[in-house]
N, C-alpha and C positions, 0 to 999 in steps of 0.2 A: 691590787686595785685594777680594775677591768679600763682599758682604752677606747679612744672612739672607735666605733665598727668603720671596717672601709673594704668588708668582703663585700663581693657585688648583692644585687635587692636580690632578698628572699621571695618564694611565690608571695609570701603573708610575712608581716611582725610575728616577732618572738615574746613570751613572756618574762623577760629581762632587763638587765640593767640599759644592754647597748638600742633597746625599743621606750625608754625611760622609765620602768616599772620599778616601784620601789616594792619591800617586801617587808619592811619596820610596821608593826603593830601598835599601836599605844596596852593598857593593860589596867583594869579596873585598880590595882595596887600594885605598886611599883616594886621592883625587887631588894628597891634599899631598904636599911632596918626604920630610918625615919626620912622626916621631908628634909628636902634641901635646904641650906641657908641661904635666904636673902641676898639679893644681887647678882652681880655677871658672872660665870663661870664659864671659864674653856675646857672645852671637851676636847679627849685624843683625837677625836675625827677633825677638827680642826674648824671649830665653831664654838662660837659664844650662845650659853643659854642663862636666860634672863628670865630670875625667880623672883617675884615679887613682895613686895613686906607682908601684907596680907595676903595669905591664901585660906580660900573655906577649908570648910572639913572634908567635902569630899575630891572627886576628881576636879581638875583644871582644865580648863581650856589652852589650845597651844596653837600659836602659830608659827610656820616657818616663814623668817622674811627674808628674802634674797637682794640681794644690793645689785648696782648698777654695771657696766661696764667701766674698769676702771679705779669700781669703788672698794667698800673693806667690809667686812662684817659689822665693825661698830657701827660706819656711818647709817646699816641699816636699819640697825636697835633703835637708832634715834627716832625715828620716822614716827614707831608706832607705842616707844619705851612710857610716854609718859600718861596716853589711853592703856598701856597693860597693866602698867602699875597702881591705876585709880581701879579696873575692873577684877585687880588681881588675875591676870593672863601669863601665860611661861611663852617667850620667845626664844624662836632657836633661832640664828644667823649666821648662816655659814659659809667659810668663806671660798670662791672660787678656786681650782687650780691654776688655772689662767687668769689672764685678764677679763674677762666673761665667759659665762657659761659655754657646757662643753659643745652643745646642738649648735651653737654661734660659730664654734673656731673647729668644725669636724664632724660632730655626730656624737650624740649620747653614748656612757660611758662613766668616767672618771668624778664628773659632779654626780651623778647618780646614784655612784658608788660611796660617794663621801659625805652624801646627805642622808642614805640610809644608815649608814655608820652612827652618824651623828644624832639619828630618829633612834636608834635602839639604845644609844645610851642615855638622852634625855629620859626614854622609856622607862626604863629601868632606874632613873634617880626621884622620877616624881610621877605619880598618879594622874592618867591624864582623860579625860572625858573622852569615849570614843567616839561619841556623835558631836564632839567640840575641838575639832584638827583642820586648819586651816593653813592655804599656801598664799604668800602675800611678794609682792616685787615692785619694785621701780624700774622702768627702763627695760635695759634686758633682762632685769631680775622682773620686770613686772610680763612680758616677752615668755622668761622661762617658768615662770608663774601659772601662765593659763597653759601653758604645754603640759606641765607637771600632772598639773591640776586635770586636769582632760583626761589622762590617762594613768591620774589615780584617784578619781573622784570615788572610787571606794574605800580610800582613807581619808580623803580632804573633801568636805563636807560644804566648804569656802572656799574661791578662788577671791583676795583682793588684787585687783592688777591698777598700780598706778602709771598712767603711759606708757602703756606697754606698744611695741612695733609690729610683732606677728605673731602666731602660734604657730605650733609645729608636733602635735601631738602624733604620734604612729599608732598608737592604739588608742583605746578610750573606755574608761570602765564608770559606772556611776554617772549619776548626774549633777555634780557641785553648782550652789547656786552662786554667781558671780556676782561682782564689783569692779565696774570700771571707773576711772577719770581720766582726765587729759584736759590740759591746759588748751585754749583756743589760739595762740599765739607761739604755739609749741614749735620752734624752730629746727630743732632735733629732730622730734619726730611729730611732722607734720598731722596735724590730725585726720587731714579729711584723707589720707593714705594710712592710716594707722586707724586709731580706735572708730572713728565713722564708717569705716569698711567694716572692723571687725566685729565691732557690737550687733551689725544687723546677720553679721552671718551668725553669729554665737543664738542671735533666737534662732534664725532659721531651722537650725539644728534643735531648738526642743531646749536650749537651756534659759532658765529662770536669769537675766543679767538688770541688774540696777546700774542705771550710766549715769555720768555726772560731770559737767563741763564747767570748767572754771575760766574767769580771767585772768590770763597769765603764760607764764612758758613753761619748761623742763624742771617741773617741781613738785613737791608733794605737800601742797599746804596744809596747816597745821589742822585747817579745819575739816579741810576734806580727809585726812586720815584720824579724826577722832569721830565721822558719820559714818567711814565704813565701818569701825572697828565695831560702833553702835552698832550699824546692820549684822554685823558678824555674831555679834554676840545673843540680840534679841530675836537673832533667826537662828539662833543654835540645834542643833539637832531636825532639821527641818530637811535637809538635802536628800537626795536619792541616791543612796551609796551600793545600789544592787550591782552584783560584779556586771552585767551587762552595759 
């Protein structure tokens, strides 16, 4: 498993794990003999993926959702488990090796490496839409969310970010159409320092972001993560995923 880089800056980012680049594919048909059974399953890479009762016939939609600082893979299922399971959605949620992500405590690395892990074996157990791959977070998962997402938008097609703090993308491929929220009373992470800065610079840059303020603080209400999940879904296939 790769560490965080702390050789000195390169002239340029690398196309690697220690630059945040993942390398997992999804795959029109999965390489198992059938679909997965219903409910949460742990993968070796050290994440929960969440199969739905219903799934169509063909590929699914997947998101990866990242938890907070602090938090656990389960608490992050919760978030968006009960919008996947009416849309028939497969969530992955994986869990940190730290206490939050690795670009927070070092520099990309060791999450990078155990979320791709985690991306090729969901891959490989269920059929997944490849214009239907979404990166979703709360917190610093919402934080490593639009970083992810930034500089693999030519596999995540969605970024949800709930209160997320910064981005921190090194590279950047594709154009994924966003989702922001943030509570107005956010005491955590203040908003007019956090998503009010960040929203305007994510258009400036050229991307497509739907923003959405609520009343309240350091949360993900039930409803604002059943209208992103809506947006995610009825804007599927819709993003700019060209490796540029």
């Amino acid at each position: 498993m790769a560490t965080p880089e702390r050789s000195r800056p390169h002239p340029g980012p690398e196309e690697g794990v220690r630059h945040g680049r993942l390398s997992a594919r999804p795959v029109a048909v999965a390489r198992a003999a059938s679909s997965p059974e219903p409910g949460v399953h742990r993968l070796d890479g050290r994440a929960l993926f969440s199969v739905p009762p219903a799934q169509g016939a063909g590929p699914s939609a997947l998101a990866v959702v990242l938890h907070g600082a602090g938090g656990t893979a389960e608490q992050a299922l919760e978030w968006l488990l009960p919008q996947a399971e009416d849309l028939g959605v497969l969530l992955l949620a994986p869990q940190a090796v730290s206490a939050t992500w690795d670009v927070i405590v070092g520099g990309y690395g060791a999450d990078v490496s155990r979320i791709d892990a985690a991306l090729e074996e969901a891959f490989s157990r269920a059929a997944v839409d490849v214009g239907g791959v979404a990166v979703a977070g709360f917190s610093d998962g919402a934080s490593y969310a639009l970083s992810l997402g930034l500089a693999n938008g030519d596999l995540f097609h969605a970024v949800l970010a709930f209160s997320p703090g910064f981005m921190a993308p090194m590279i950047r491929h594709g154009r994924p159409r966003i989702f922001v929220s943030h509570g107005t009373s956010d005491r955590v992470l203040p908003i007019d320092h956090c998503s009010r800065r960040l929203v305007p610079q994510l258009r400036d840059s050229g991307y497509e972001v739907t923003y959405e303020e609520f009343p309240g603080g350091h949360q993900v209400p039930q409803r604002t993560a059943a209208a992103a999940v809506r947006w995610w879904i009825l804007g599927r296939g819709t993003g700019d995923v060209s490796p540029g």
